[in-house]
ROGU-362914 format. One record per residue (C-alpha): residue in one letter; x negated, z, y. Coordinates in pm, whole numbers, plus 32768, in hexadecimal, padded with zeros to 4 digits. Example, Ala and Ser with C-alpha at 12.3 -4.5 7.8 and 13.67 -1.06 7.14 Angstrom:
// residues 2
a7B32830C7E3E;s7AA982CA7F96;
This chain:
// residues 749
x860856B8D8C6;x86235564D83F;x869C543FD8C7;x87655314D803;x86D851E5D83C;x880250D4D850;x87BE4F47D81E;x879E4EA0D963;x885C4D4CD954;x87FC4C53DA5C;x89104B61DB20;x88CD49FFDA54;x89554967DBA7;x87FA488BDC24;x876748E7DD87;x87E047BEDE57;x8692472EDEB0;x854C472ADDD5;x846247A2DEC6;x852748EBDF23;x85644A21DE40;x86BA4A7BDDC8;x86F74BA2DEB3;x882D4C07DE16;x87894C3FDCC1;x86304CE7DD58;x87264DFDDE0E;x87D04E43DCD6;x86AA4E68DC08;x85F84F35DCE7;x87425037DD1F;x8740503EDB7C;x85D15098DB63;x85DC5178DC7C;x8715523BDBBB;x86795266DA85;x8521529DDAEE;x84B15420DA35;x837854B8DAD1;x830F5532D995;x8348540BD8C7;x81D553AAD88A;x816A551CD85C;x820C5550D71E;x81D2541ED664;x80865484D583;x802B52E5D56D;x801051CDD65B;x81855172D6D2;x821E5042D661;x82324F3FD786;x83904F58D850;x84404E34D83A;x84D64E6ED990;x83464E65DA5F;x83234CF1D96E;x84724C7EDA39;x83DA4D3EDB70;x82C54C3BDB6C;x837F4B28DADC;x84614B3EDC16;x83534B93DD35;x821E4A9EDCE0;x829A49B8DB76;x82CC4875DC45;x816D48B0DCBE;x80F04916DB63;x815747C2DACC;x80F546FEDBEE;x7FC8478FDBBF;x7F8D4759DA34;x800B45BBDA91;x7EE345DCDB68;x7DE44652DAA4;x7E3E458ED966;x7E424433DA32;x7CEF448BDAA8;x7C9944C4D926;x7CFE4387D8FF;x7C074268D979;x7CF8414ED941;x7E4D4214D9D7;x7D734271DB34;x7D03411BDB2D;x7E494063DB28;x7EAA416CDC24;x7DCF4137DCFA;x7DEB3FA3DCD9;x7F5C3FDDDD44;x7EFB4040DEAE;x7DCC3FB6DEFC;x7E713E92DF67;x7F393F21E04F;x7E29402FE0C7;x7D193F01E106;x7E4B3E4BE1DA;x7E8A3F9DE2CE;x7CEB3FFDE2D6;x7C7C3F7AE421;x7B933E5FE3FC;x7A5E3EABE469;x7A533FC9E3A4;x7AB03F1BE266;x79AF3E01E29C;x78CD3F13E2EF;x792A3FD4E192;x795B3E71E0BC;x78123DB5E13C;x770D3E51E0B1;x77E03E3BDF25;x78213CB1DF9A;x769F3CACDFD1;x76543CF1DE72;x777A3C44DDD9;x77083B10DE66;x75AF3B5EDE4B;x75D13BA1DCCB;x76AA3A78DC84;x75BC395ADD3C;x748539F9DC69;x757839D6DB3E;x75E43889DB5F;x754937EFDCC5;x75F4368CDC59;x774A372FDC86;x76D73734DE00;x763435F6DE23;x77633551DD70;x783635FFDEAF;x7767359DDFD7;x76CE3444DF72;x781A3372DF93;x77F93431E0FD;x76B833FAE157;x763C32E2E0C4;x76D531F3E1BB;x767432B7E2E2;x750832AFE245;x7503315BE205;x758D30DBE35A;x745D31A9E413;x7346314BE35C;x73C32FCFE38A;x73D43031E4FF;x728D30E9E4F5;x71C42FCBE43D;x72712EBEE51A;x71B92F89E67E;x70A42FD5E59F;x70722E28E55B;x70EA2E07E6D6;x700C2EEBE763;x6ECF2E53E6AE;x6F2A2CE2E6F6;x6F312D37E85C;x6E132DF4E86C;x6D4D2D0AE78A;x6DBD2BF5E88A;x6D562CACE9D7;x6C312D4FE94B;x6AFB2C79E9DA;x6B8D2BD6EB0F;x6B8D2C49EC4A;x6CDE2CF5EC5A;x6C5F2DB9EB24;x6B3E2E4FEBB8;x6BF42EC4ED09;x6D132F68EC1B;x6C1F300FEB62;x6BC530A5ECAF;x6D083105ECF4;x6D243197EB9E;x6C0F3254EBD8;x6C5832B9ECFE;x6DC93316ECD2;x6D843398EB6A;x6E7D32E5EABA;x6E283226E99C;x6DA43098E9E3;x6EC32FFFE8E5;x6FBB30B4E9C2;x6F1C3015EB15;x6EFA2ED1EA4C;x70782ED8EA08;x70E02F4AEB65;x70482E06EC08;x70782D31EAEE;x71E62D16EA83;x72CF2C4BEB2A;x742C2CA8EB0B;x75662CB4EBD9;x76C52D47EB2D;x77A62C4DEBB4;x79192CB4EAF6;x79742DF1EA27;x7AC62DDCE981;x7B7D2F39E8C9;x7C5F2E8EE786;x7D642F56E6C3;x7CE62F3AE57E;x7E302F51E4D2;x7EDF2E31E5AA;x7DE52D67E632;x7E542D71E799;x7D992DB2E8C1;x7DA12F21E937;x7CAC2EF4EA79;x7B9A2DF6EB34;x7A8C2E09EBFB;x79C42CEBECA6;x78672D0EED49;x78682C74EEBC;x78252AE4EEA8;x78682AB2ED47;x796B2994ECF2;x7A7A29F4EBB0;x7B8C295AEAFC;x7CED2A25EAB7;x7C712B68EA59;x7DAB2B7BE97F;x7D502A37E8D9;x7BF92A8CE88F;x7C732BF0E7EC;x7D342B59E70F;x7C482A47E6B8;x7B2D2B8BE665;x7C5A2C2BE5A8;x7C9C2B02E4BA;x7B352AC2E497;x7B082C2FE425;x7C332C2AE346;x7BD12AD6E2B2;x7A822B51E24D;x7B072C9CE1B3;x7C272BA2E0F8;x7AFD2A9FE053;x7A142B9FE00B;x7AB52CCBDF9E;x7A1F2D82E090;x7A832F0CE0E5;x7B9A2F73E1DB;x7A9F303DE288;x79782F33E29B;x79A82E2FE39A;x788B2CFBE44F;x77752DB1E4E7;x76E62C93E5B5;x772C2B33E5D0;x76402A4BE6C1;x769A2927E780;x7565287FE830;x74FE2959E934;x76512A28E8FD;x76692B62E816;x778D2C29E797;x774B2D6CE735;x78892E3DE68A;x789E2FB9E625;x79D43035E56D;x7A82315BE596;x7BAE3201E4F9;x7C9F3166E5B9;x7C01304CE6C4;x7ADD2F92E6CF;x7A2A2F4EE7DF;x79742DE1E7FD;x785E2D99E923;x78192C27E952;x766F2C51E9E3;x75B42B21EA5D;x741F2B14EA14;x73432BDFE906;x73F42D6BE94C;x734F2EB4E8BD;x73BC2F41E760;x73DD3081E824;x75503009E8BD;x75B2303CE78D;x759C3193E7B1;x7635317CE90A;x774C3099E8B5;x778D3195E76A;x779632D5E871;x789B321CE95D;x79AB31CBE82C;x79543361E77E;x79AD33AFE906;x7AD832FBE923;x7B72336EE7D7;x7B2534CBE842;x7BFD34B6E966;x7D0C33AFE8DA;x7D2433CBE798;x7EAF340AE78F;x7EDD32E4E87E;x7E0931F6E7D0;x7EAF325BE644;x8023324AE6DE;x7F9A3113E7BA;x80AA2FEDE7C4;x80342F14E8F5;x80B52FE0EA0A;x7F583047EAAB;x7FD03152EB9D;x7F56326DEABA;x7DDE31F8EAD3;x7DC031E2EC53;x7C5F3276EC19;x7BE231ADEB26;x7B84308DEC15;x7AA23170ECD7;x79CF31B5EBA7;x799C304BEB1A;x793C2FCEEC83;x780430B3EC4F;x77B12FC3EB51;x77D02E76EC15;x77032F3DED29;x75DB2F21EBFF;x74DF2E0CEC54;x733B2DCCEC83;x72A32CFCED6B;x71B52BC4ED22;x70632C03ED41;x6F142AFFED45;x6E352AE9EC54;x6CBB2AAAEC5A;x6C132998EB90;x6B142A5AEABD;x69D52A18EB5E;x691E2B42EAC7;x69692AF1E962;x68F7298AE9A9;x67BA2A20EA3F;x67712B0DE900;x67AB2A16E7FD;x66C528EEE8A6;x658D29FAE8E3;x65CF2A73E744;x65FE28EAE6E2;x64CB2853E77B;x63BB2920E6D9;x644F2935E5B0;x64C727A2E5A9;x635E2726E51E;x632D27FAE406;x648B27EFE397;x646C2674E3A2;x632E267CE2C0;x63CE2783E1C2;x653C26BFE1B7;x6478256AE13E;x63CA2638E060;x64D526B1DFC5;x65B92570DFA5;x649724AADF12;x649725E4DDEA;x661825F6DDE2;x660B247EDDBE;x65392492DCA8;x65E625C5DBDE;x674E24FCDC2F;x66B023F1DB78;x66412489DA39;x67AA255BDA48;x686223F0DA02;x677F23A4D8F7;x681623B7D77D;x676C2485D6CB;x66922583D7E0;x676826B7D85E;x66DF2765D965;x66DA28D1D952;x65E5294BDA69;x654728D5DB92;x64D0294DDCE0;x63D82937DDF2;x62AE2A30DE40;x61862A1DDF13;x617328A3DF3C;x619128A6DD94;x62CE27EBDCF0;x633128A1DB89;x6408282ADA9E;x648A2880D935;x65992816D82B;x6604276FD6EA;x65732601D6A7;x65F72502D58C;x64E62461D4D4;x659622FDD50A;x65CD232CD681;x651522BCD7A1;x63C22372D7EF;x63D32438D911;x627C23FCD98B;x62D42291D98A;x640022B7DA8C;x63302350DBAE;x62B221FADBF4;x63742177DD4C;x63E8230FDD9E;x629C2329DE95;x6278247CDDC7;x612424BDDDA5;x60E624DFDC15;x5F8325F6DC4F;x60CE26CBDCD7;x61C026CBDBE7;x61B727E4DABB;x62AA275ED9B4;x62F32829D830;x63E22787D762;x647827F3D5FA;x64DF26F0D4F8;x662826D7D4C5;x674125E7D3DB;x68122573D4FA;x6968250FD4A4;x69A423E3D567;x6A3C22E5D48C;x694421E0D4DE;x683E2306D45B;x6900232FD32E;x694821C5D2C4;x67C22163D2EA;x67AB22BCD200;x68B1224BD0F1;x683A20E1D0F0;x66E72162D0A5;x678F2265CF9A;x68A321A5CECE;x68262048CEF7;x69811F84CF07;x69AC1E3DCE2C;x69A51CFBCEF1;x6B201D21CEB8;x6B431E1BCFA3;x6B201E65D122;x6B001F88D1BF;x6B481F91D338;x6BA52082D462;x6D032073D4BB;x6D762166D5B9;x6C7D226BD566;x6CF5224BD429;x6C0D21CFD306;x6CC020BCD24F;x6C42202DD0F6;x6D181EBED0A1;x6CDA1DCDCF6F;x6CF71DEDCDF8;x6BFC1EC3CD2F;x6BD11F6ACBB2;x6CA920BDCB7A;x6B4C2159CB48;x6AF52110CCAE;x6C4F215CCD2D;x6BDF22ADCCA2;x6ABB230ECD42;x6B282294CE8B;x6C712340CE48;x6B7924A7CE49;x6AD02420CF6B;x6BFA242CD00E;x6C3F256ACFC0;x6AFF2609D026;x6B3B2575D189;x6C8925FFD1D5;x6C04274FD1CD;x6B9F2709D333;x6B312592D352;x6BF8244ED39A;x6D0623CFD28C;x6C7422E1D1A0;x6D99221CD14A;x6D5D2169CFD4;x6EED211DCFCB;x6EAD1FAED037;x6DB31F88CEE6;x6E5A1EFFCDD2;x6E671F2FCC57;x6DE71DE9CBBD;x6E9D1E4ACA64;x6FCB1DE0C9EA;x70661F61C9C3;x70031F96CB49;x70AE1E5FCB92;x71FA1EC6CAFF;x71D82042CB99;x71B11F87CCC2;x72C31EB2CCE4;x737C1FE3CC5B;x73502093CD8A;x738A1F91CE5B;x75171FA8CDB6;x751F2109CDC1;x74B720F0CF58;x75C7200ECF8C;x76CF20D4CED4;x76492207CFC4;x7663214CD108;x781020BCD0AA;x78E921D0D177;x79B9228AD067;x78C92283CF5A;x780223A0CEE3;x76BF2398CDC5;x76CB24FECD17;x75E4247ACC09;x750C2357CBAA;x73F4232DCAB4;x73622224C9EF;x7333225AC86C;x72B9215AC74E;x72DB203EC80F;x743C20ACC85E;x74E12133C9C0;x75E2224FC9F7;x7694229ACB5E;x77822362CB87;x78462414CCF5;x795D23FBCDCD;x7A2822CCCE4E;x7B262296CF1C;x7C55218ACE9E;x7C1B20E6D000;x7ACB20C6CFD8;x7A021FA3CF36;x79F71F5FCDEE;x78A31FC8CD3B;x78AA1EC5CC4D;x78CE1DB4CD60;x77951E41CDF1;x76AA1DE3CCAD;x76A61C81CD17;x75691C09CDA4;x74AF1D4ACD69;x74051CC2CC1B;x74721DF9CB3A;x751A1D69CA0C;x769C1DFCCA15;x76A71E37C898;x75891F4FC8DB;x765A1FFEC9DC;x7724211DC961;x780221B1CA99;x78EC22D0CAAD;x798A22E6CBE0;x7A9B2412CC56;x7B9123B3CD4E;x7BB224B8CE83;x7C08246DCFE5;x7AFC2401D0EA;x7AD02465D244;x7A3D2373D2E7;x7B2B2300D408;x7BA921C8D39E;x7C1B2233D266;x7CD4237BD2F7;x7D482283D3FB;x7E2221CED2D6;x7EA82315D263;x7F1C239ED37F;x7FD42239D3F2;x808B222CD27C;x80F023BBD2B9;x813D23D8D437;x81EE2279D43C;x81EC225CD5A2;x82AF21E1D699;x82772062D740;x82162124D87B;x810321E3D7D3;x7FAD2119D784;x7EAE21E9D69A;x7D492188D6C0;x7BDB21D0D65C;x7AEE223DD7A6;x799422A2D735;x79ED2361D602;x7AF523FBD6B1;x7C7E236DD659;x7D672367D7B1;x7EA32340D7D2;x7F4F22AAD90B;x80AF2247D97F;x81DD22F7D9A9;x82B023A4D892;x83D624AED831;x83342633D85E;x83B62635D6E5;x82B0251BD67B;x81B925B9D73F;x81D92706D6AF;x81AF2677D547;x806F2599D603;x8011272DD671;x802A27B2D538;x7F7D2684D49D;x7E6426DCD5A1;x7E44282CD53F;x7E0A27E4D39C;x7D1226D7D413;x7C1C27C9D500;x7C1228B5D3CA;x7B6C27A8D316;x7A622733D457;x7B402614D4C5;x7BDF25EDD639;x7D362573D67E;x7D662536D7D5;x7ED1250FD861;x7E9E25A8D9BF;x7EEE2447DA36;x80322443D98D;x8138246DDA85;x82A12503DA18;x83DC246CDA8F;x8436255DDBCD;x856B264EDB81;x869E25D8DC62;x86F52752DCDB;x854D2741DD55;x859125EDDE2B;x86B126A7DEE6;x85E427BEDF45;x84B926E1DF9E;x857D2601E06B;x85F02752E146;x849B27D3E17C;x841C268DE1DF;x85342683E2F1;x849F27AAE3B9;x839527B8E504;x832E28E9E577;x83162875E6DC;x821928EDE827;x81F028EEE993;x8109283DEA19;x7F87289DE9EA;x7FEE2983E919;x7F7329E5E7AA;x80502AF8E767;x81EB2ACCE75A;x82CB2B74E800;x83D52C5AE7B8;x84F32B9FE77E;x84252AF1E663;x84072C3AE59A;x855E2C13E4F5;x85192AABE4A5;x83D82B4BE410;x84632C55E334;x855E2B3CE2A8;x84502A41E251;x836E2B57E1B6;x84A32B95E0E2;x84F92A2FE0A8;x837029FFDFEF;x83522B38DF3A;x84A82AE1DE96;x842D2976DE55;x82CE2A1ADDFF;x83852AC7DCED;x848D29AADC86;x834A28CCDC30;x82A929D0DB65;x83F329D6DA93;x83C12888DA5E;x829D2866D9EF;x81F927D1DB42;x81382848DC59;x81B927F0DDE7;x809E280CDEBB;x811327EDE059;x80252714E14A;x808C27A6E2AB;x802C26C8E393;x7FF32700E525;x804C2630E65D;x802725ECE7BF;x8093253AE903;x7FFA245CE9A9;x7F7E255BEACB;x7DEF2593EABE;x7CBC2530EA31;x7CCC2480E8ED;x7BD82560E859;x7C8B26AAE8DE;x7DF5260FE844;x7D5225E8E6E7;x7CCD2748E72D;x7E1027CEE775;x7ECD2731E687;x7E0127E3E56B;x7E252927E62E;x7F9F290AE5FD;x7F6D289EE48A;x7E8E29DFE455;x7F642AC7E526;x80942A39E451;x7FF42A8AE2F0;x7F8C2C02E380;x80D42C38E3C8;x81662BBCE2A9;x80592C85E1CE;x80BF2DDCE29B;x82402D60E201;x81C52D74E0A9;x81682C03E047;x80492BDADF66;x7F352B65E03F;x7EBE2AB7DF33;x7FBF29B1DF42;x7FA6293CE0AD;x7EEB2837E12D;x7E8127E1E296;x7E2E26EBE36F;x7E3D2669E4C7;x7EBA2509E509;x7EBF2509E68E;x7F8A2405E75A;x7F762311E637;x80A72375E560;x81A223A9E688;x8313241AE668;x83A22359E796;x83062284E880;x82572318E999;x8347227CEA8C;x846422C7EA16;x8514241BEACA;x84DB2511E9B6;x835B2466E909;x8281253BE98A;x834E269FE903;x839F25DFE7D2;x825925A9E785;x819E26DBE7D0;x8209275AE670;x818A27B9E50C;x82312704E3E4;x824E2751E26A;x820A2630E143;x826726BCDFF0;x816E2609DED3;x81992656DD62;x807C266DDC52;
């Protein structure tokens, strides 16, 4: 019996979600294949069957969703760049949910390497990092290191013989501590009598400590005084933000300063302290910061965050050592008498000795011609040896008066040509024999020949003199004139052609003297003198002279100095003038003048010249004098005995800082530069010295603040003018407010 086999169609609706099999479909297909299904199907086909499309949708439906999951898998594995952006897009997120001890555990050892690999690579790439970091640090201890290291020795070298010394060493000894330590412990005097804590950003006092019995000014005043001392420093010097005074010493007083990141803490210490509270005073501040450090960055002078920070700096005022006695050093006395006295006779015999011989050999060093090249002392024998003109003195003829005894003295000396020039004048007197005409002489080591002589013996002392200035003194044969007629005219030839070369604006190219005839030719400047003027009283005959002269424009000062008055034309208030090859000009003039005066500056430093006008002053804008006069109009006012204002001055503040940056900017616009001088005040309450003081407090205070506003530090000036320059009288009701003030002066450049 044989069954039909019918198509199987499948429902194209798709299963509702992807991760579930369309049930509907499955029941269907399995009812068709179960209807159609013949037992003896396979048995009478005589080949293998042909596949049945129905089992290929069969497995399509149970497991193909896993199938081609399964063949994404494998060919992304294939795939080394696929698996490794794959991977790459969650490891991020897989290293942020790992716990972290595991993942340092997993990532250190690869880090190792990494690191390892890359400093063996390039090991500057890591010195590069750390050395801005550690350099400083590095620096700062070895400068504290050698500083105990000096300290320690002086100390110890000053204790080490008396009697003090020897009963430390015993305690050294005995206690096992080294004797520089001991030496220090009884030697140093020190007491830390103040300790202040600064906010580094605004100066003003965060905490102060005093050690019992120790006298102090207003710890405010003094703060502020270390703050603009610290600021003015970093201001002239271009100094870092982070460096700051390390120690500054006042007779027997010391202050010692370490920074931090946000305070600073300052100890005033009377007497010679140890380099070691450096360390302690260092430990203190780190401690503080540790437990403060939100107070002190957010710190605006309300102390009632840091109520433990007093605690810790009065463990620095508790710092101090005891005065102890020292011994005069009768032991070292005793040593150096019992050495001395045996000793005294022979070195008394040996010392004459010797002075008689250096006597001698200091002697023969000073005499022209004899250089000394050896000499010394053995077994009672003198020796000496060197290089000995034949026309100098004779050696054995200047022990006479030394008390050297001659039997003793071994002397070898080599001939020699010195080249002294009284050596080498008796050598060329002997050599060219000079006409009575002529005199040679010595004229500042310098051998001079004068007179009239023959060309032929002009010659030969003419290659004289240049065999000598191969190493010899100059022979100078320039004095020695030509008694013929030609050497007459060359002569006063060159006396023309030196005065031509010495007029400002002229220039000889060319000059040369042919058949009797002379021919000149250069530059000249129409200004300068006339060359033809210049022939008389020279003795050169003018209708000889044949000159060629090409006019260009000098630059010697006086002439540019012309120029530039015929081109600038300037102004009755504007005076040009010649100041050591320099040309200045002063007064007062339009900006336009002085911009064409600029410009004329610029063309004239391209050829070497100067042109000075930063003495000319420009006529000040009208909209620049209103301005001016408002700034100049305000105080920033103070209470009294203080340095820092108080709140109702910050508006005045923020107006003024305003006020000069717009000025600040005005000038630049035209062309000037406003620089502000703000000067401080004070009553009449105090010491004069503390008002002065004061005073340039406020002036400081007044320029940090304005500088934290955003004006260019670089154009404010301070000073401190005390009770001299008052407001008001002091007895009138309001003099002593009105003059506890800052004021402003507004200068233009």
């Amino acid at each position: 019996m044989t069954s039909t086999v019918d198509p199987i169609s499948l429902p194209q609706r798709a299963a509702s979600n992807d991760t579930e099999i369309d049930r509907e479909a499955l029941a269907n297909l399995l009812v068709e294949i179960a209807r159609n299904v013949d037992p003896d199907y396979r048995a009478r086909l005589d080949g293998v069957p042909t596949a049945d499309p129905r089992m290929e949708t069969l497995r399509q439906l149970l497991v193909g969703r896993e199938i081609s999951e399964l063949s994404r898998v494998t060919h992304l594995l294939d795939e080394p760049e696929q698996l490794a952006s794959a991977v790459g897009g969650v490891l991020p997120s897989a290293a942020a949910r790992a716990p972290h001890a595991q993942l340092g555990e997993a990532l250190a050892p690869a880090v190792e390497r990494a690191v390892q690999r890359s400093i063996q690579k390039s090991p500057r790439t890591l010195t590069d990092i750390l050395y801005p970091v550690f350099l400083p640090a590095i620096r700062k201890s070895i400068g504290e290191k050698i500083d105990q290291t000096f300290q320690s020795l002086n100390e110890t070298l000053r204790h080490i013989f008396t009697w003090h010394g020897l009963k430390w060493r015993l305690e050294a000894w005995r206690t096992g501590a080294s004797f520089s330590e001991v030496v220090l412990k009884h030697s140093l005097v020190y007491r830390v009598e103040h300790v202040f804590l600064i906010n580094r950003n605004s100066g003003l006092l965060i905490a102060h400590v005093t050690a019992d019995n120790a006298t102090s000014e207003d710890p405010q005043l003094i703060s502020s005084m270390l703050s603009a001392i610290q600021d003015f420093v970093k201001d002239s010097f271009n100094e870092k933000e982070q460096s700051g005074l390390d120690t500054i010493r006042f007779g027997e007083l010391r202050l010692w300063s370490e920074v931090g990141p946000f305070a600073t803490l300052v100890a005033v210490i009377r007497g010679n302290p140890p380099e070691e509270l450096h360390e302690i005073f260092r430990d203190v501040l780190l401690r503080i910061h540790d437990e403060c450090s939100q107070a002190l960055e957010q710190f605006d002078g309300d102390s009632s965050q840091l109520v433990g920070v007093e605690t810790l700096l009065q463990t620095c005022v508790e710092l101090k050592q005891e005065d102890s006695n020292q011994g005069f050093p009768w032991l070292v006395v005793a040593a150096v008498l019992l050495v001395l006295i045996p000793a005294g006779g022979w070195f008394l015999l040996s010392w004459q000795s010797g002075q008689r011989w250096q006597a001698y050999v200091s002697r023969l060093s000073t005499q022209p011609g004899i250089i000394v090249a050896e000499q010394k002392v053995r077994d009672g024998q003198f020796y000496i040896a060197g290089l000995r003109d034949p026309l100098a003195a004779d050696p054995q003829a200047l022990l006479s008066g030394t008390q050297v005894d001659p039997a003793r003295v071994h002397s070898q000396w080599q001939f020699y040509q010195s080249l002294e020039p009284e050596f080498v004048l008796k050598r060329l007197t002997a050599s060219l024999a000079p006409p009575d005409s002529v005199r040679l002489s010595i004229v500042n080591d310098r051998i001079v020949a004068e007179g009239e002589a023959p060309d032929t013996w002009i010659d030969r002392a003419r290659a004289a003199a240049r065999q000598l200035s191969a190493g010899g003194p100059v022979f100078d044969i320039s004095k020695v004139r030509d008694v013929s007629p030609e050497a007459r005219a060359a002569e006063h030839w060159q006396t023309y052609v030196s005065r031509l070369e010495a007029q400002p604006g002229i220039i000889v190219a060319q000059q040369r003297a042919r058949g009797g005839h002379f021919y000149i030719s250069g530059l000249r400047d129409p200004q300068a003198a006339d060359p033809q003027a210049l022939l008389s009283g020279t003795g050169v005959d003018p209708a000889r002279v044949h000159s060629q002269w090409q006019f260009y424009q000098s630059l010697d000062p006086k002439f540019v100095l012309k120029r530039l008055v015929a081109s600038l034309a300037p102004p009755k208030s504007v005076r040009l003038m010649t100041i050591q090859d320099r040309i200045v000009a002063v007064g007062e003039a339009p900006a336009a003048w002085i911009n064409r005066a600029r410009v004329a500056s610029q063309q004239l430093s391209a050829d070497g010249l100067s042109l000075d006008i930063s003495e000319l002053r420009e006529s000040t804008p009208q909209e620049l004098t209103h301005l001016r006069d408002a700034i100049q109009a305000v105080d920033i006012f103070f209470d009294s005995g203080k340095a820092v204002p108080g709140p109702e001055q910050l508006p005045v503040l923020d107006k003024l800082a305003n006020q000069l940056k717009e000025l600040a900017k005005d000038a630049r616009e035209a062309g000037v530069t406003a620089q502000f001088m703000l000067t401080g005040h004070s009553d009449a309450t105090g010491r004069e010295t503390a008002k002065v003081s004061i005073s340039a407090a406020r002036a400081e205070t007044v320029r940090a603040l304005l500088k934290k506003r955003g004006v260019d530090p670089e154009l404010l000036l301070v000073r401190g003018a005390g009770t001299f320059e008052p407001a008001e009288a002091e007895d009138s009701r309001t003099g002593s407010s009105a003059n506890r003030r800052v004021s402003v002066t507004v200068n233009f450049h």
